[in-house]
C-alpha positions as CSV (number, residue, x, y, z in Angstrom):
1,X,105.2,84.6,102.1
2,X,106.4,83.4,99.1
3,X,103.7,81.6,97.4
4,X,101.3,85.0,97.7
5,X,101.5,87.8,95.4
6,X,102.2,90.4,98.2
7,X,102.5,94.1,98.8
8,X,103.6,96.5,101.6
9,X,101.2,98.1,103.7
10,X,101.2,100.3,106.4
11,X,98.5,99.3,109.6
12,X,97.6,101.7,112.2
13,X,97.8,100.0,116.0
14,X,95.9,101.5,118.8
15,X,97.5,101.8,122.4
16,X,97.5,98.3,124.0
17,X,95.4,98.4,126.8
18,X,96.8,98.7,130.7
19,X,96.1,97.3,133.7
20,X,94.8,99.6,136.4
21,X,93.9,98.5,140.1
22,X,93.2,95.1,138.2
23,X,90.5,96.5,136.2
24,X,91.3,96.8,132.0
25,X,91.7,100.6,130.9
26,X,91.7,101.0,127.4
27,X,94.8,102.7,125.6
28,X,94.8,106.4,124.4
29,X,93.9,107.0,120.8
30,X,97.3,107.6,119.5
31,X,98.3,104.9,117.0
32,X,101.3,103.7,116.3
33,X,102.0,102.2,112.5
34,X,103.8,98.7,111.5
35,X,104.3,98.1,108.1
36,X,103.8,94.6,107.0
37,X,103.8,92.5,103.6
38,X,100.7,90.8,103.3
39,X,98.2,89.4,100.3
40,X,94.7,90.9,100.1
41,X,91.8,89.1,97.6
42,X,87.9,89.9,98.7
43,X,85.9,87.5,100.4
44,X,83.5,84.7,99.5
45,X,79.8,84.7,99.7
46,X,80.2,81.7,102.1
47,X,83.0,83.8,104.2
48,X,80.8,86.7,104.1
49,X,77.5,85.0,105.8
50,X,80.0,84.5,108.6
51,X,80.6,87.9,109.6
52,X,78.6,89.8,112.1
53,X,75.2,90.9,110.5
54,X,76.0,95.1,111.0
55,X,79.2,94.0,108.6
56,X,77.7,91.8,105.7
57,X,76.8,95.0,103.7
58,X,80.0,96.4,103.2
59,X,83.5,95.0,101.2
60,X,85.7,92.5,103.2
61,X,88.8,91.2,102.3
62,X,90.7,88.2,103.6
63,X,94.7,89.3,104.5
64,X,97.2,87.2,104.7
65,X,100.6,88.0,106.3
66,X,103.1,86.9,108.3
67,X,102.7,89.5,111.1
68,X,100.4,89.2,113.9
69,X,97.6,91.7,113.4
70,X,95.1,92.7,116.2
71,X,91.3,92.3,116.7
72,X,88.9,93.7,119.1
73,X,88.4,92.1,122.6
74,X,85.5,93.5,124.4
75,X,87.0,91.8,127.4
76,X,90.0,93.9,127.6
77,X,88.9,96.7,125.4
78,X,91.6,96.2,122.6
79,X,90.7,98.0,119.5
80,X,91.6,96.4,116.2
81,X,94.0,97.3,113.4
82,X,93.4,99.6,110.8
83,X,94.5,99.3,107.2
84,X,93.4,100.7,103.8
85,X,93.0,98.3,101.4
86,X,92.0,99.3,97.5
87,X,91.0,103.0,98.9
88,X,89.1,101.6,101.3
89,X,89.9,101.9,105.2
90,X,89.2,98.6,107.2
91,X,89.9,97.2,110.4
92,X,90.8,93.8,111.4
93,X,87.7,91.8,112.7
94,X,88.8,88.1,113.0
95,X,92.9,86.3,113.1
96,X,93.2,83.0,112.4
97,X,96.7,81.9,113.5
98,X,98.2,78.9,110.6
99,X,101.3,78.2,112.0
100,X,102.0,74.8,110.5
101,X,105.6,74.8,109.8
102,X,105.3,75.5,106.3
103,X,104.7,78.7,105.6
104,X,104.0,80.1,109.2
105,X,101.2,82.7,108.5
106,X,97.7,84.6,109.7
107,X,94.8,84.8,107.8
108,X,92.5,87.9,108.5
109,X,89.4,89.3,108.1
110,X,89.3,93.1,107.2
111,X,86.1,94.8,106.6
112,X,85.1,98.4,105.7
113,X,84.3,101.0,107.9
114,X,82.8,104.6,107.8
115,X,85.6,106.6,109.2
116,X,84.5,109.9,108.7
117,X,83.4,111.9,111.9
């Protein structure tokens, strides 16, 4: 990612999910961590109207990187990345693949979450 101003950063990934008698069961909650390089600004007004209404009152940042991050999926149960950005923990909430030959990258959405208990 050459033409961002990047940092490391270390994401917390859930247990993928497994196949059981055909049905979907959802991983344990032990995490695994990746570290990735990625660039982190905060998002627009424009980019914020198109989140989910339950996350337009909280900080959201657009993340790009070169490493695949992961986003819920009701279907299967999946539970998204988790990163902190600026002291603030966020999960991944939308991954928009750019793989255009010239600098091969995803753009994310991270928003804020309560994590406390």
């Amino acid at each position: 990612m050459s033409l961002f101003n990047s940092f490391a950063l270390e994401v917390t990934r859930y247990d993928s999910v497994s196949i059981v008698k055909g049905r979907h069961v959802p991983g344990s909650d032990i995490t695994s961590t990746i570290n990735i390089t990625c660039s982190a600004q905060p998002i627009t007004g424009k980019e914020m109207e198109t989140l989910p209404e339950n996350r337009r009152n909280t900080s959201a940042y657009t993340v790009f990187t070169e490493t695949e991050l992961q986003t819920t999926n009701d279907a299967t149960g999946l539970k998204p990345d988790r990163l902190t950005l600026f002291g603030k923990v966020c999960e991944i909430i939308q991954v928009q693949p750019w793989q255009n030959g010239l600098i091969n990258h995803y753009e994310c959405i991270a928003s804020e979450i309560d994590d406390k208990p």
